[in-house]
C-alpha positions as CSV (number, residue, x, y, z in Angstrom):
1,X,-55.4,49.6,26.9
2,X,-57.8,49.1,23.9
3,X,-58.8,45.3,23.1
4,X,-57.0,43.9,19.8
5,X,-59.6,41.3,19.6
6,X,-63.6,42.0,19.0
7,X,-66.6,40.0,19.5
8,X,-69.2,39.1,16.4
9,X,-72.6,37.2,16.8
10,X,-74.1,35.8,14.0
11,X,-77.6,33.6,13.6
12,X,-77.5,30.4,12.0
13,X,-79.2,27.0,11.6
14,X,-79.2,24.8,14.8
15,X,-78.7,21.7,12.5
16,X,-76.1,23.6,10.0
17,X,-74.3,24.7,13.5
18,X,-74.5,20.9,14.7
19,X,-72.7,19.8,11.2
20,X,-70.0,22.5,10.8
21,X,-68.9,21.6,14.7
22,X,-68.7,18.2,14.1
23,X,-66.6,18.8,10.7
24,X,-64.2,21.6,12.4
25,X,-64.4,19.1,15.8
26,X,-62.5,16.3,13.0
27,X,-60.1,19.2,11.6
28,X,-59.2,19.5,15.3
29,X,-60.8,23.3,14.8
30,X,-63.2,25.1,16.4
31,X,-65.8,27.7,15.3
32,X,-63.9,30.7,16.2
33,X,-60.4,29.4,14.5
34,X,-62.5,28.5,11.6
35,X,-64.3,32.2,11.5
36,X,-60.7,33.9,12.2
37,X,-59.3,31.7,9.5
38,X,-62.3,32.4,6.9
39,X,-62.0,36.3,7.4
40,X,-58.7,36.4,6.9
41,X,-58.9,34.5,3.7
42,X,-61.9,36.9,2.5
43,X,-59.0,39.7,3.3
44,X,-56.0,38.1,1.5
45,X,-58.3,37.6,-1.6
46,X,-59.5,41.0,-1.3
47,X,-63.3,38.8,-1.9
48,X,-65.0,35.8,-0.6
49,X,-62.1,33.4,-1.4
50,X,-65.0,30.4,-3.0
51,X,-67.1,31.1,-6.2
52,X,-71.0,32.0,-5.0
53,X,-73.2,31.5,-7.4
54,X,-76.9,30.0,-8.3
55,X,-76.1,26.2,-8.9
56,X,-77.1,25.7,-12.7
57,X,-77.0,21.6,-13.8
58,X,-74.9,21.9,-16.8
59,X,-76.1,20.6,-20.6
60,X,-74.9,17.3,-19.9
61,X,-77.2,16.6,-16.5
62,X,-80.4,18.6,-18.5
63,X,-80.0,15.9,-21.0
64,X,-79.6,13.1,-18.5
65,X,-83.0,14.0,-16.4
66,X,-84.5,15.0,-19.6
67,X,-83.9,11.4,-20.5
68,X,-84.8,10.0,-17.9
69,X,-88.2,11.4,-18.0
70,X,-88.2,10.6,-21.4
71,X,-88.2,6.8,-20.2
72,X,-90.3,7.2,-17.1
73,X,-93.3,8.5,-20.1
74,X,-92.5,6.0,-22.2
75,X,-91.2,8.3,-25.0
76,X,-87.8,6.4,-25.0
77,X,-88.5,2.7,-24.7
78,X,-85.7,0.4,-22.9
79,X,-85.6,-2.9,-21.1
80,X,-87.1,-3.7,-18.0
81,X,-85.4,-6.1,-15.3
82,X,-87.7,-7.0,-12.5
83,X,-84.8,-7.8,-10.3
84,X,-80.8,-6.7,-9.4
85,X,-80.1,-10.1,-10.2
86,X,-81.9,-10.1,-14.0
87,X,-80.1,-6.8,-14.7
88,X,-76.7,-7.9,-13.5
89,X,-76.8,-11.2,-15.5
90,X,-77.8,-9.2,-18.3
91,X,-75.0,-6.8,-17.8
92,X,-72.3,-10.2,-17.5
93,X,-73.8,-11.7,-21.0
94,X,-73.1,-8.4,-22.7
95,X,-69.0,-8.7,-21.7
């Protein structure tokens, strides 16, 4: 009788392996569920059922970093605390 199951082996990172166990361990998964459950997804969709693409920060977090280098090169002056406590009474006189 022919075998309705089949094995795959697959390489990944030790520490990405560690991580993804301990997730599916908490989902009360295992890898293979998880791998069954994945591929069967990727076939319903007829694709890989999550968007894969290069990460691009958006205009709003260009302008944020852009800022903040701005201030780190003193292009864009603002006021300096020297301590949590300076900047959180300074934040409280503002309300």
């Amino acid at each position: 009788m022919e075998s309705l199951t089949t094995a795959i082996s697959v390489q990944i990172n030790k520490k990405d392996k560690e991580l993804a166990n301990n997730i599916l361990k908490d989902l009360g998964l295992n890898m293979s569920t998880y791998i069954n459950m994945a591929i069967k997804q990727l076939i319903n969709k007829d694709g890989v059922p999550f968007d894969v693409v290069n990460p691009k920060p958006n205009k709003e977090l260009l302008e944020a970093l852009q800022e903040g280098e701005d201030i780190l090169n003193g292009k864009i002056k603002t006021k300096r605390y020297h301590s949590v406590k300076e900047l959180i009474e300074d934040l409280e006189n503002d309300i």
